[in-house]
N, C-alpha and C positions, 0 to 999 in steps of 0.2 A: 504494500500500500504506500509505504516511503516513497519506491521508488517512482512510481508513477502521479504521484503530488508533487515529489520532487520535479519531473519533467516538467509537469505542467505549470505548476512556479516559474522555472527558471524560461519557460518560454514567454509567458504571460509578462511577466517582469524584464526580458531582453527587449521584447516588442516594444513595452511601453517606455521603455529607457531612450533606446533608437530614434524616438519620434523625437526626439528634443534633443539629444546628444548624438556624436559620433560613433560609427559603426562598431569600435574596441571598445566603448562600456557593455555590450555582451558578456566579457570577460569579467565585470563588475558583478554582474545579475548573478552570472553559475558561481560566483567566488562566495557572494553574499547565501545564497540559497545553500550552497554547499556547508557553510560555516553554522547553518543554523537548523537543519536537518541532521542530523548523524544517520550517518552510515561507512560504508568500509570504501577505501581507496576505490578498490575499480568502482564501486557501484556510483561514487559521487562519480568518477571519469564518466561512466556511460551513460547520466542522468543528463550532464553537460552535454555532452556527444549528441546524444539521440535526441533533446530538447534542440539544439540548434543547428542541427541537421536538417530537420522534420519542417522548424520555422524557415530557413533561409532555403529549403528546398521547395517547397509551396509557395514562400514569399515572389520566390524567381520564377518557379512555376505559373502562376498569377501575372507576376509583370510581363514575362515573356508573351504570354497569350494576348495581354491586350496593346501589346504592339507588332503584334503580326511576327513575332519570333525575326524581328530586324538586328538588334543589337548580339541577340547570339550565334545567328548567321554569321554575321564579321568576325566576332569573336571565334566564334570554331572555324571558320577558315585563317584564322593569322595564327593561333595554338595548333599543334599537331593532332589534333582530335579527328582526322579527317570527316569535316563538314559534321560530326553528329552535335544536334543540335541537345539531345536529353544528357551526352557527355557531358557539354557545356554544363549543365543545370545544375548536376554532381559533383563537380569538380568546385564550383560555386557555395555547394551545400557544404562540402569535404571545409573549405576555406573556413567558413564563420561554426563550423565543426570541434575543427581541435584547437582551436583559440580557449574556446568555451568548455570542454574538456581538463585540457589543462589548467585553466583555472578552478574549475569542481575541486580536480586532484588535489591544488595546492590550498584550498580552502579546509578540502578535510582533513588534511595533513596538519593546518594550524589548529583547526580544532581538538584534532587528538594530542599537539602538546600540552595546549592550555589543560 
């Protein structure tokens, strides 16, 4: 049950960070979410992981579709993706992924010194 409050925290709270700040306060949201749920190393990593995988893969999913898949067309033809546009999507989701991951990690980590 942690784990899945967890998610939903750390995605709910990245989202709403983003609209008003820069794209690395993500890393704020899974640090703080992290620090105040307990759970074990991996589980905060993959709470971080899969929360902002999940958001900035939908999020891109979303934007892609309502501009006619333009900007990741360019983008997958200048990256070696040959032309896949759902590559693009992943590789985007992969980005704002292990940011937010490794911050979970190092949050849980200061929790279980304190």
């Amino acid at each position: 049950m942690k784990f899945i409050v967890s998610i939903l925290l750390t995605a709910l709270l990245s989202f709403s960070i983003c609209l008003y700040f820069d794209w690395w306060t993500i890393t704020l949201a899974a640090f703080i979410v992290a620090i105040c749920i307990k759970q074990r190393p991996l589980l905060s990593f993959l709470t971080g992981f899969i929360a902002l995988f999940l958001l900035w893969g939908i999020l891109s999913l979303l934007m892609d579709g309502r501009n006619d898949h333009i900007l990741s067309a360019r983008l997958s033809s200048v990256l070696p993706f040959g032309g896949s546009l759902l590559l693009t999507i992943l590789v985007t989701a992969l980005a704002g992924a292990l940011p937010a991951g490794f911050a979970a990690l190092a949050g849980s980590y200061l929790r279980s010194v304190r």
